[in-house]
C-alpha angles and dihedrals in degrees: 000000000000112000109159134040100258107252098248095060091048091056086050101051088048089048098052097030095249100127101120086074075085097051091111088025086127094044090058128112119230090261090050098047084057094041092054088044093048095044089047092041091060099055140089115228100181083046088056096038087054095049088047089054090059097041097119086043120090122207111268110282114214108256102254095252096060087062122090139161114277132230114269125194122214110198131221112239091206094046087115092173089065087033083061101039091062091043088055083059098060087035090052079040098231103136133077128177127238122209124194102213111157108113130097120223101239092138088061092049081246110135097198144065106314087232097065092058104122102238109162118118090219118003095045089232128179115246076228087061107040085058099041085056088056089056100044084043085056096049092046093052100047095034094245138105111250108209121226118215112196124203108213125173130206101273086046110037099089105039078044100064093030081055096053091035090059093036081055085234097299083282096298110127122275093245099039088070111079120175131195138183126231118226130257139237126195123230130240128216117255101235099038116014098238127154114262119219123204091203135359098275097032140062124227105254130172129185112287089232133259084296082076096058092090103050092040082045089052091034097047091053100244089110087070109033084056094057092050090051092062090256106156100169135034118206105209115194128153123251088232100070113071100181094065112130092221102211104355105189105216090047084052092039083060092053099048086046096056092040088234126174095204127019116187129184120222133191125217113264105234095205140000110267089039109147103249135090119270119234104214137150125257131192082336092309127123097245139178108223104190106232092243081055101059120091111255096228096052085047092058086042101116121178133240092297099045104264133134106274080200104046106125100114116181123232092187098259117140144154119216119196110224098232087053096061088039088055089043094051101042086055098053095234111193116219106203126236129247104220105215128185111232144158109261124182115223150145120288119210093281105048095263111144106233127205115198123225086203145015106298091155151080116223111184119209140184115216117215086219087065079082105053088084092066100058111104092200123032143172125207109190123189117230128170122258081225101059096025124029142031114137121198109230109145143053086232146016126002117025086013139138087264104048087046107055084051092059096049077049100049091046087061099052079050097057093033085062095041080063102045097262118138113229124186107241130192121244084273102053102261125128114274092219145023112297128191144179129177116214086221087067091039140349093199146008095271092059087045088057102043091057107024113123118262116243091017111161128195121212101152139356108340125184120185115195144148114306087208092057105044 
C-alpha cells in the first residue's frame, strides 16, 4: 500500500516546480496513487523544462540555397533481375512489415482505432484487414511467413489486439502479429509550463509521433527478435492509406540493389502549397521538409518545362534496412521534438475539468523522416497517387470516406482494363460503380490479369476476392 509520495519523486517535483501533480495526493485510492508515481517516475523533467525554454524557438530550417531537388527513381515494371532481387528476399524470409497504427479516428466521428474504420467499397473492409490480407497474400506467394509488426499507442493498444484476436488475425499466423506500443509524452501548459493533469491521480499524456516507432521497436524488444530471426529489412507504411504496396518486390529488389539504409517513395506534388513533406537534399543528405516549412518561393520554383524543382512529396512509404536502426539505437540517437500548440482539456486548481476554446497547451512529437539524414546510402522511387496513395483522414471532403473508396474503386477499373476488361466510367474518369479487389485474389494488375475470368463484365458493384476465404 502505497501512503505517502516516495521521497525521490517528491525532490524531483520541488526541484522542477512541479509540485501541484500532488494536489489530490490524499483523495487517491491505493491504484491511483501507483499509477501517478509510475507515470511521474518515467519522465524526464529537465528534458520537459528544456523543451518549454525553446518553445517560441523552431528547429533550424535549411537556408534556401542548401536545398535542392532530389534524385527520384521510376522503375521499370518489366525489369524482372531487380523483381527478383526483392522476391529472394521473402523467399529467404527477411522481410517483415510495419504498420503505424496509433491514432484514433476522432476526425471521422469514429471513436475507435482508425484501423479498424471499415473502408471497402464492397466488402466493408477494415483498412486493419485489407493490409493484413497483403501480408498473408505475401506469405502465401514466397512460401514464408511475413511478419506483421503492429504500432499501437496507448488509447489503442488494447481494442487493437482484442480487434485482430476476434478477427483470428485476418488468417496470418498467431506469431507472426506482433504488436508494440509507442511511447508518451505529457503536455505543458502554454503559459507556465506546468504539468496538466486529465484527472486527480493522472497527467495528461499523448503518443510521442511516428518518430517514436524505432526506439519503442528497440525498447520493446522486436528490434531484436527480428534480427535473430533472421529479419534484414523493415518495410514502414501508415494504416490510413489503403492503396500501399507492402513489400513490392520490385520497390525492395531496388533497395537491396543500391545497398541503401533508408528507401522512400515520393508522389509527385500536384501543385505548390499541397499538403505533404517534401523529400529534398540538403547539404548532400537525404532530408523531409514539412510543406508549412518550406519557403513559399522555392516552392513556387519550377524548371525549364514548367514543373515543380521541389515535387517529391512523401506518402509515408519506406524501407529501413535492420542494421541501419540497430546502428541508430546503440548509439542513442535523439530524434528531436517538434514542439506544437494544441487544445488540450485538464483540471483547473480546484478540480474543475476545463475544456479549452483554444490552444492553451504544448504537445511535443518525433518524426520518423528526422532520420532520414542519418542514412549514408539511400533510394527515392517514384510511384503514382493513383496507384499508390490516398489516406483517409476526414469526416468529409478531401481525404474523406468518400474520396477514398473511389479511389480503391477507381484502382480496380485501372487493373480490369489493364486486363481487357470494359468498366463504366463517369464523365471524370472515375468508376461508375463500386469496384473491389482483395489482395488475397491479386496484389497488382499483372495478377489481376493472369486469373481474371474471361468474358467478365461489370455492370454494378463488383468485388473479386478469394474463393477460399470467402
Amino acid at each position: 500500500m502505497l501512503r505517502a509520495v516516495p521521497e525521490e519523486i517528491q525532490q524531483r517535483l520541488r526541484q522542477f516546480g512541479q509540485e501541484h501533480v500532488l494536489r489530490w495526493w490524499d483523495r487517491l485510492r491505493d491504484q491511483e496513487r501507483q499509477e501517478l508515481v509510475d507515470q511521474l517516475a518515467r519522465i524526464d523533467l529537465a528534458q520537459l523544462r528544456d523543451l518549454y525554454s525553446r518553445r517560441n524557438a523552431s528547429i533550424p530550417l535549411p537556408a534556401p540555397e542548401q536545398i535542392q531537388a532530389i534524385g527520384v527513381t521510376r522503375l521499370d515494371p518489366s525489369d524482372q533481375s531487380t523483381r527478383q532481387r526483392g522476391e529472394d528476399a521473402f523467399r529467404r524470409g527477411e522481410v517483415a512489415a510495419l504498420v503505424v497504427a496509433g491514432g484514433q479516428a476522432t476526425r471521422l466521428g469514429f471513436d475507435h482505432p482508425k484501423g479498424m474504420f471499415p473502408i471497402g467499397p464492397v466488402s466493408d473492409k477494415t483498412l486493419f484487414q485489407i493490409h493484413a490480407e497483403k501480408v498473408l497474400a505475401l506469405s502465401h506467394r514466397y512460401g514464408k511467413g511475413v511478419p506483421l509488426l503492429v504500432l499501437t499507442s496507448p488509447a489503442t493498444d488494447a481494442e487493437t489486439q482484442a480487434f485482430f484476436e476476434m478477427q483470428r488475425f485476418f488468417g496470418l499466423a498467431r506469431e507472426d502479429v506482433r504488436f508494440f506500443c509507442q511511447g508518451t509524452m505529457p503536455a505543458l501548459d502554454w503559459a507556465t509550463g506546468k504539468l496538466l493533469l486529465e484527472a486527480p491521480g493522472r497527467l495528461f499524456t499523448s503518443p510521442n509521433g511516428h518518430g517514436g516507432t524505432l526506439l519503442a521497436l528497440a525498447e520493446s524488444g522486436l528490434l531484436e527478435q527480428m534480427e535473430q530471426r533472421g529479419i534484414r529489412q523493415i518495410f514502414y507504411f501508415q494504416v490510413d492509406n489503403p492503396l500501399v504496396k507492402v513489400g513490392a518486390p520490385i520497390f525492395l529488389g531496388h533497395h537491396l540493389q543500391t545497398g541503401a539504409e533508408v528507401s522512400s517513395k515520393i508522389v509527385r506534388k500536384e501543385e505548390p502549397n499541397d499538403r505533404l513533406g517534401n523529400l529534398v537534399l540538403v547539404d548532400g543528405r537525404c532530408t523531409m521538409i514539412e510543406y508549412s516549412d518550406l519557403p513559399a518561393e522555392l516552392a513556387r520554383q519550377t524548371d525549364d518545362e514548367g514543373r515543380l524543382r521541389i515535387s517529391a512529396g512523401s506518402p509515408a512509404i519506406h524501407i529501413f534496412a535492420v542494421d541501419f536502426l540497430r546502428r541508430l539505437t546503440r548509439k542513442g540517437v535523439q530524434i528531436p521534438f517538434h514542439v506544437a500548440r494544441k487544445k488540450v482539456p485538464y483540471l483547473d486548481e480546484n478540480g474543475k475539468p476545463v475544456q479549452p476554446d483554444k490552444e492553451n497547451a504544448l504537445k511535443f512529437e518525433m518524426f520518423i523522416f528526422d532520420v532520414l539524414p542519418l542514412a549514408e546510402r539511400w533510394a527515392v522511387v517514384e510511384t503514382s497517387r493513383r496507384e499508390e496513395f490516398v489516406p483517409l483522414k476526414n469526416a468529409t471532403g478531401p481525404d474523406s470516406p468518400a474520396v477514398v473508396r473511389q479511389a480503391i474503386s477507381n484502382r480496380a477499373a485501372d487493373w480490369l482494363e489493364q486486363a481487357g476488361i470494359a468498366v463504366p466510367r463517369q464523365p471524370n474518369g472515375d468508376s461508375a460503380v463500386a469496384l473491389e479487389i482483395s489482395p488475397l485474389y491479386a496484389l497488382n494488375a499483372r495478377e489481376l490479369a493472369a486469373k481474371v475470368p474471361a468474358g467478365l463484365r461489370v455492370d454494378g458493384p463488383l468485388y473479386l476476392n478469394d474463393p477460399a476465404t470467402g
